[in-house]
C-alpha positions in Angstrom: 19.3 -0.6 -9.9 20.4 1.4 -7.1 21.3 0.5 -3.8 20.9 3.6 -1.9 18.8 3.7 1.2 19.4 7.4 2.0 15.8 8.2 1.1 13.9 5.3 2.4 12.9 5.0 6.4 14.3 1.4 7.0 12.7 2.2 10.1 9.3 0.7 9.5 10.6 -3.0 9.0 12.1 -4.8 12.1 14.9 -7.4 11.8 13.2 -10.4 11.1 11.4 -8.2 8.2 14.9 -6.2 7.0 16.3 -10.3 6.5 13.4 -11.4 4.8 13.4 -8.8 2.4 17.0 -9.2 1.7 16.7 -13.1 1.3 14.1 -12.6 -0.9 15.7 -9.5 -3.7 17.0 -11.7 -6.0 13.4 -12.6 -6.9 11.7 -9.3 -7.4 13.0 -8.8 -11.1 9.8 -7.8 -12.8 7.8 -7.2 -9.5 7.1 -3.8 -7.4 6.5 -3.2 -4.1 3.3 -1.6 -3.4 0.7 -1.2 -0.1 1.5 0.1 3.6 4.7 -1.0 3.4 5.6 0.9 0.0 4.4 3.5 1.3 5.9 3.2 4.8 9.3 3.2 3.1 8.9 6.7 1.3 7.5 8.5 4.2 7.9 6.5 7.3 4.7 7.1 9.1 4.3 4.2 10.9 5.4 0.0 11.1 4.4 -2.0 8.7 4.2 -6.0 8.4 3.4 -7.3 5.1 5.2 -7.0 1.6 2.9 -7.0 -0.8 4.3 -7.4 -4.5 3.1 -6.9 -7.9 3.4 -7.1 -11.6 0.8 -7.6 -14.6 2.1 -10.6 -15.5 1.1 -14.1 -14.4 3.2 -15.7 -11.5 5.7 -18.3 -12.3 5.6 -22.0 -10.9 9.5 -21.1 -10.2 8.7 -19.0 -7.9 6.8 -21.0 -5.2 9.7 -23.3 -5.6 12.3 -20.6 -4.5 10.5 -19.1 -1.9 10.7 -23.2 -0.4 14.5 -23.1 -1.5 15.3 -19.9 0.7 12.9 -20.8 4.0 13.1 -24.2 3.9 9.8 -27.0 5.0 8.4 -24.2 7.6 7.3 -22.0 4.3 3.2 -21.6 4.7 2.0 -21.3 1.3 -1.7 -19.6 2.0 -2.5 -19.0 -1.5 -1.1 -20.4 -4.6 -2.6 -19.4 -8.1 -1.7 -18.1 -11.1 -2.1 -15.3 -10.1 -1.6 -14.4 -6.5 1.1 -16.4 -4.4 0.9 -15.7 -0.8 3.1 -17.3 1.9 4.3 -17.2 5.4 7.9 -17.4 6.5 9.2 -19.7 9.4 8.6 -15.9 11.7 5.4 -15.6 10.1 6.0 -12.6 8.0 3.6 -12.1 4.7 4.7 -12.6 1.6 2.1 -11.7 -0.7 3.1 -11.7 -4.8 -0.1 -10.6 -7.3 -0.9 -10.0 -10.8 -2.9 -7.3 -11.0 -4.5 -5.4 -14.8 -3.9 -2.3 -12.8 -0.5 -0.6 -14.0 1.0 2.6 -12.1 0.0 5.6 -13.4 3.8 7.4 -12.3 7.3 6.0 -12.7 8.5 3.3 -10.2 11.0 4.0 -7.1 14.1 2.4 -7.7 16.4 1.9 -4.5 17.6 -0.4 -2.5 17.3 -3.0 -5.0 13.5 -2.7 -5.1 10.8 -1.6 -6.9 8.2 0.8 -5.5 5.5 2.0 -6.4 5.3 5.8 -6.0 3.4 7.5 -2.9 0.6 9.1 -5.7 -0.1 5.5 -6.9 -0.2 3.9 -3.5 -2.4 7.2 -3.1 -5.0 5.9 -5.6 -5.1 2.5 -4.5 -5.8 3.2 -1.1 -8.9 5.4 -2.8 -9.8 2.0 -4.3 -9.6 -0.1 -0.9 -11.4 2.5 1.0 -14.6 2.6 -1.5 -14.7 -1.0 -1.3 -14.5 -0.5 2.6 -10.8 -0.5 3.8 -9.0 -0.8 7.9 -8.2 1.6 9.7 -4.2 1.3 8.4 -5.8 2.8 4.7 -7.5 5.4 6.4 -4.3 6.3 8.5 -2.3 5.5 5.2 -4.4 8.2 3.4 -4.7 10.7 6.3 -0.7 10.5 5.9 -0.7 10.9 2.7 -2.9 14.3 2.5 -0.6 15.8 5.3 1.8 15.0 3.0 0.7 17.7 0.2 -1.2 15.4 -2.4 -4.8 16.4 -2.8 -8.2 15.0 -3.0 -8.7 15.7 -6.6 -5.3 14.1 -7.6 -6.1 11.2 -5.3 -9.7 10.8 -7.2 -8.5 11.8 -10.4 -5.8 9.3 -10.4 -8.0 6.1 -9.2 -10.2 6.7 -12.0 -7.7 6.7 -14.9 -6.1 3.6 -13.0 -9.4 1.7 -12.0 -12.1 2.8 -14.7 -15.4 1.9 -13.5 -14.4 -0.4 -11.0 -13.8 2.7 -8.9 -16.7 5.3 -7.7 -16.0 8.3 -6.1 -19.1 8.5 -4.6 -18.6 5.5 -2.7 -15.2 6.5 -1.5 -16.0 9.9 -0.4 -19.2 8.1 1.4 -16.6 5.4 3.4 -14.2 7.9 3.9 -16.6 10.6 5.8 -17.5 7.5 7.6 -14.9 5.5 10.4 -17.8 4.5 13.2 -17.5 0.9 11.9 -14.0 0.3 11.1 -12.0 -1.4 13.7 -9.6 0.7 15.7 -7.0 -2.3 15.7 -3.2 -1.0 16.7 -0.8 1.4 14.6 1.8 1.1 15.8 3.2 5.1 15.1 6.9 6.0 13.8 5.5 10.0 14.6 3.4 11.4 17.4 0.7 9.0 17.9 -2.9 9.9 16.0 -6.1 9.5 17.6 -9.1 7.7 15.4 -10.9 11.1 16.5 -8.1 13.3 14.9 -7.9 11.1 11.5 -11.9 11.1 11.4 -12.4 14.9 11.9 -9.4 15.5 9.2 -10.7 13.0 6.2 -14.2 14.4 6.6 -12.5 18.2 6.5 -10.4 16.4 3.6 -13.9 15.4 1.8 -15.9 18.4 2.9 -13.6 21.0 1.3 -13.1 18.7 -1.9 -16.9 19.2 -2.6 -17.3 22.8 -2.4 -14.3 22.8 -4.4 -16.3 20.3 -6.9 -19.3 22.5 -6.1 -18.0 26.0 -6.7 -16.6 24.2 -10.0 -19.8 24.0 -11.4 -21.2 26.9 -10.5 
């Protein structure tokens, strides 16, 4: 696996979060790095905070074991199943490790001694998290990833081969024309800084265009 960092935007993770990560490496065999942060890496939008890991495979009672080994007595274990492990470091940093039936749909990133998962998958799952009724970070997440150059109908298209039924586009489109009621909590920005107002009016452009598109489809 390669080591090269030349195309990731270190950027988005602080100190304490750079040494975590690195402490931690030797235990991501078999896991990928997905979410904000995944996606942070590839196109270094804005901070993120959490690493949020995955695999389709059921997690090990090893691994709770050497996540104590590496932080010591101060470890916060949060969550510990078969199959989702999450835990807080000594600097309270989230650790979050998942099984999920959900495979990526597109090749995973390899650099830096990580997995990712690629910026159209991350795509699809935000598309999933917003029709279940996502935070503000998925809606800037998505905004980013539409300026970006990957469109509504791969974004749809792509949720429901990797979610089936347990995704509905109508319900996405509906939660995505619609911010009034999601929390404006703080992003903190690695670009110009983006207004809720600017996001909103872009999304519902985003979801207005796709439907004449759908529309002039059928006609």
């Amino acid at each position: 696996m390669s080591n090269n960092t030349s195309n990731l935007f270190c950027n988005v993770l602080d100190a304490q979060r750079s040494a975590v990560l690195e402490k931690i490496k030797h235990l991501l065999v078999g896991w990928y790095l997905a979410g904000g942060t995944g996606l942070a890496l590839q196109i270094g939008h804005r901070v993120s905070y959490d690493f949020d890991f995955f695999s389709q495979s059921n997690i090990q009672s090893t691994l709770r074991q050497s996540l104590a080994q590496i932080f010591g007595n101060e470890l916060q274990v949060s969550m510990d199943t078969q199959e989702q492990l999450t835990v807080f470091t000594p600097n309270q940093v989230k650790i979050t490790f998942a099984k999920t039936p959900y495979a990526p749909q597109y090749p995973l990133l390899a650099q830096a001694g990580l997995q990712i998962e690629s910026v159209t998958d991350i795509a699809a799952d935000k598309a999933f998290t917003i029709g279940r009724r996502g935070a503000i970070r998925d809606y800037v997440d998505l905004f980013f990833i539409l300026e970006k150059g990957v469109v509504m109908s791969t974004i749809i298209g792509d949720a429901i081969k990797k979610y089936g039924a347990m995704f509905s586009e109508k319900l996405f489109l509906e939660q995505l024309d619609y911010m009034e009621d999601i929390e404006d909590t703080a992003i903190e920005y690695l670009t110009d800084h983006i207004t809720k107002e600017k996001i909103q009016s872009s999304l519902h452009t985003a979801v207005r265009t796709y439907l004449q598109e759908q529309n002039a489809a059928l006609a």
